[in-house]
Each structure stands twice: as C-alpha cells, then as structure tokens.
C-alpha positions in Angstrom: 72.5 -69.0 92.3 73.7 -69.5 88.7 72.7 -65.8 88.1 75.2 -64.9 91.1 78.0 -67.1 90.0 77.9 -66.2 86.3 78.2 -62.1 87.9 81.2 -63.5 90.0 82.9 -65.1 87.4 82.3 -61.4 85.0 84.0 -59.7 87.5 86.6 -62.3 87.4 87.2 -61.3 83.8 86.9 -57.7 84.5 89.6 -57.9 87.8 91.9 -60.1 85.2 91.8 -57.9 82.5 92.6 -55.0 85.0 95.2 -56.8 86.5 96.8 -57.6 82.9 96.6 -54.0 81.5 97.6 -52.7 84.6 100.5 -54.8 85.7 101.1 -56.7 82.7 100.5 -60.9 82.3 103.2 -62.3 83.9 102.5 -60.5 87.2 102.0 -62.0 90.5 98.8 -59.8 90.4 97.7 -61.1 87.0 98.5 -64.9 87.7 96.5 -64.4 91.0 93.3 -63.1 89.2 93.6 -65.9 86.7 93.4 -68.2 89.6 90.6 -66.3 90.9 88.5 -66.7 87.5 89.4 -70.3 87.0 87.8 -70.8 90.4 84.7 -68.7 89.7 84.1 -70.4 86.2 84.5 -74.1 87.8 82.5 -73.0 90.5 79.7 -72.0 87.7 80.7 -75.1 85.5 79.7 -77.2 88.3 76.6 -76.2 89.0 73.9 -78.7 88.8 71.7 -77.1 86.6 74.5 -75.4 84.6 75.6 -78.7 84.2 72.5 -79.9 82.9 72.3 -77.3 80.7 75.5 -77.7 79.1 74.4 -81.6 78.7 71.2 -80.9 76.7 73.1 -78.6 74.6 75.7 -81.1 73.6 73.1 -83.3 72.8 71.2 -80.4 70.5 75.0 -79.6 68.8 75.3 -83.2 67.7 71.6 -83.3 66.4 72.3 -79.7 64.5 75.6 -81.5 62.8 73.8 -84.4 62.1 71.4 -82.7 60.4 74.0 -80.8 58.4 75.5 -83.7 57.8 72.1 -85.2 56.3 70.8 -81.8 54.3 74.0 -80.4 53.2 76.4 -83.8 52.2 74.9 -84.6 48.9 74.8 -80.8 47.9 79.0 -80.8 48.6 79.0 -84.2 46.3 76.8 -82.6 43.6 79.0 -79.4 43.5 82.3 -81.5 43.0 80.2 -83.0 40.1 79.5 -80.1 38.4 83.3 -79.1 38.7 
C-alpha cells in the first residue's frame, strides 16, 4: 500500500511539473495538479505505518542533535578560546 501511494504521489510531481512547464503556474491546469499532489502526499502522510515511521524518526533526529549537542558543544567553546 505505501509502495502504491508513494508511486501515486511521483506521478503527482511528474503531472505538476508537466502541467507547470507546459501551461505555466498560475494555470487552472497547474493549480489543479497541485491539488491533485497535495491529496496524494496526505493520502501517503497518513498512512499508519508511514506515520509510524515518520514518528520513530523524529525521535532518532532529536537523539542525533542531542548527541551533537553533547560531542561537538565544548569543541565550539574551546575554538572561541583559542581565538
């Protein structure tokens, strides 16, 4: 299922690009395939396990910047230091 959403939604982006560089971005044709792709990428957003993905790598982001935080925050102070 997620496989098959994710392929709509590329085709979103593929029918919106088409739409832009054929018609131009403010055209009825170009606002209507923008719909379209907000629809397919909400559609895949909301997916429970996309969902659940997107979760546990929010939580693996803030764990990565937290451990930045730890490993590189005195090396920032010691560089002022040295200035």
């Amino acid at each position: 299922e997620v496989m098959a959403l994710a392929y709509q939604k590329d085709l979103a982006i593929t029918n919106l690009s088409d739409a832009i560089n054929h018609f131009g971005e403010n055209s009825e044709e170009a606002k209507k395939a923008q719909h379209e792709l907000f629809l397919k990428k909400e559609a895949l957003d909301n997916h429970p396990l996309v969902r659940d993905y997107l979760k546990a790598y929010q939580e693996v982001r803030e764990l990565y910047f937290d451990l930045n935080d730890i490993l590189f925050s005195n090396l920032s102070l010691k560089m002022k230091e040295h200035k």
